[in-house]
C-alpha distance (Angstrom), angle and dihedral (degrees) to the residues before:
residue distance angle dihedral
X1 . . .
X2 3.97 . .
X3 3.77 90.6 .
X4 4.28 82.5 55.5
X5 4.20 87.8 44.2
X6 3.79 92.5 55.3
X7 3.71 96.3 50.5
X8 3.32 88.1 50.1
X9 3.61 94.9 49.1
X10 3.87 100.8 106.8
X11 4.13 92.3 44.1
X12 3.69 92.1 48.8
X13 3.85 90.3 43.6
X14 4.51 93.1 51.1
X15 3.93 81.0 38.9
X16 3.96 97.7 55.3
X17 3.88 90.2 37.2
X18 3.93 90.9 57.3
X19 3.29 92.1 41.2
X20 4.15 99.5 55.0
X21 4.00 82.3 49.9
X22 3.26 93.2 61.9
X23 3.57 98.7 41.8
X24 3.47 96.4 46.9
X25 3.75 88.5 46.7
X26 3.77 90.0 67.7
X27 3.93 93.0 39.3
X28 3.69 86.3 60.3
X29 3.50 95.1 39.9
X30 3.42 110.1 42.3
X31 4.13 95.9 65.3
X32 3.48 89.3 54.1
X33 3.84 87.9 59.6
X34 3.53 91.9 51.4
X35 3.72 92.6 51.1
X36 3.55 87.5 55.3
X37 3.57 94.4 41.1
X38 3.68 98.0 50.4
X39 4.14 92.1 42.6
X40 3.83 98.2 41.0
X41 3.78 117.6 30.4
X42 3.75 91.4 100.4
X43 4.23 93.5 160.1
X44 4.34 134.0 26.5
X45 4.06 90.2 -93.5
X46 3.61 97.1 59.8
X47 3.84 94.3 36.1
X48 3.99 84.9 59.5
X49 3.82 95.9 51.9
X50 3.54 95.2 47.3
X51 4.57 82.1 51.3
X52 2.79 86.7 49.8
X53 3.63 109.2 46.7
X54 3.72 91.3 42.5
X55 3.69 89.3 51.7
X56 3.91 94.1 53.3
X57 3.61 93.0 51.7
X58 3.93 92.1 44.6
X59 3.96 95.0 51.8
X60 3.32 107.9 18.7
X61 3.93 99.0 46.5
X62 3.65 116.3 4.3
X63 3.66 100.0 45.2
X64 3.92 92.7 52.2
X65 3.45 95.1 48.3
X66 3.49 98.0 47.5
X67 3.58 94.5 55.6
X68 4.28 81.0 45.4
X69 2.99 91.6 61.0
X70 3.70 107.4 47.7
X71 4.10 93.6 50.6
X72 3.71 90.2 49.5
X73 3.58 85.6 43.0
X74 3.84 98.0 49.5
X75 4.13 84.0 45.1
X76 3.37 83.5 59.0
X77 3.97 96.8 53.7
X78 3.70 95.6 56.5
X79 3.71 102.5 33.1
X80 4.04 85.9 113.7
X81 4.51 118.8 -105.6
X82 3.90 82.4 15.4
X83 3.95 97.7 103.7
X84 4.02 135.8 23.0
X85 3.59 115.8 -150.7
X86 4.16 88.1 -178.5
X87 4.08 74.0 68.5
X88 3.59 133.4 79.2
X89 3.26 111.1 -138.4
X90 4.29 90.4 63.6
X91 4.04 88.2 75.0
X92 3.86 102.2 28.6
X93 4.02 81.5 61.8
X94 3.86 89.1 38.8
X95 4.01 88.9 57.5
X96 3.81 93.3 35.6
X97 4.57 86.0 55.4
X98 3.60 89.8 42.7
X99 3.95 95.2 51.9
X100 3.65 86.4 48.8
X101 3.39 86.4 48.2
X102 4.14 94.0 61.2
X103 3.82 90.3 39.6
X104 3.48 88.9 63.9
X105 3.57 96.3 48.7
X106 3.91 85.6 44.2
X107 3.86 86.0 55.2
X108 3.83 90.3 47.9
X109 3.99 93.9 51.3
X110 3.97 89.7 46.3
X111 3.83 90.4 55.3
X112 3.84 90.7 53.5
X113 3.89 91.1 47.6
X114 3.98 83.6 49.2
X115 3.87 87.8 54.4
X116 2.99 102.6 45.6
X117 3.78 96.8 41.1
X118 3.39 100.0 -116.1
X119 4.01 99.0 111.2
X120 3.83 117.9 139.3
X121 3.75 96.3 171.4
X122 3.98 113.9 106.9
X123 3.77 122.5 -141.6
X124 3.87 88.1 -110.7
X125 3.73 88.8 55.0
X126 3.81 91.0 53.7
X127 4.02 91.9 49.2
X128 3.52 87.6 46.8
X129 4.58 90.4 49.1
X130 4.00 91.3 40.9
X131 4.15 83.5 66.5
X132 3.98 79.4 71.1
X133 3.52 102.2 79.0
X134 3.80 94.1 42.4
X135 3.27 89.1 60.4
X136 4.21 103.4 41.9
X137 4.16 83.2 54.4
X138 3.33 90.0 58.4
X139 3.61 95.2 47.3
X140 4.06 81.0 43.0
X141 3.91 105.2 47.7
X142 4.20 92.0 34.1
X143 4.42 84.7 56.7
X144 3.23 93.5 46.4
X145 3.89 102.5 41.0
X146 3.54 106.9 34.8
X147 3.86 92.3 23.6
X148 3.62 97.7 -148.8
């Protein structure tokens, strides 16, 4: 099976790196919706494209490439010589992915509160959470990069 993982190496590498764009596409995007959501959906019409929208990018995009990204990225961990846990940088990534991991599913229960009309989180709030993910790939990309 290791013998399999390292041919694979370069396709699960391009696979896990399009995936985490994706993701983090949505993560980015997704707060920004509910900012506008929360601040702007003054009648029912607009408060059903903003569902809707919000529920597209959720299910149809963020959701896949989440779960993308963590098979490609668990390839990735035992493709043997690929990671050192002796190293640091193997668990500050590891806690950076699985932080991103619960804002996601923080974004997910949000935009079932804002369906249901049960949201208590102001559009300030949600500027203030979409600073998350900037910093987590930072954490992320510095790890992995300069593997400190």
């Amino acid at each position: 099976m290791t013998d399999l993982l390292a041919t694979l190496y370069p396709w699960t590498l391009a696979l896990h790196i399009m995936s985490v764009i994706a993701w983090m596409a949505g993560i980015f995007y997704l707060p920004r919706l509910f900012v506008h959501h929360v601040e702007q959906a003054d009648n029912a019409q607009t408060d059903e494209l903003f569902q809707m929208m919000e529920r597209k990018l959720l299910k149809l995009i963020m959701n896949p490439a989440s779960i993308a990204t963590w098979i490609f990225g668990l390839m990735l961990v035992f493709t043997p010589g690929i990671v050192d846990w002796g190293m640091v940088w193997p668990w500050t990534k590891a806690a950076g992915v699985i932080t991103m991991t619960w804002f996601h599913h923080w974004l997910g229960k949000r935009r079932k509160d804002l369906a249901a009309g049960t949201n208590t989180v102001t559009g300030r709030q949600y500027r203030m959470m979409n600073e998350l993910p900037t910093l987590l790939m930072i954490l992320i990309v510095l790890s992995v990069v300069v593997k400190f």
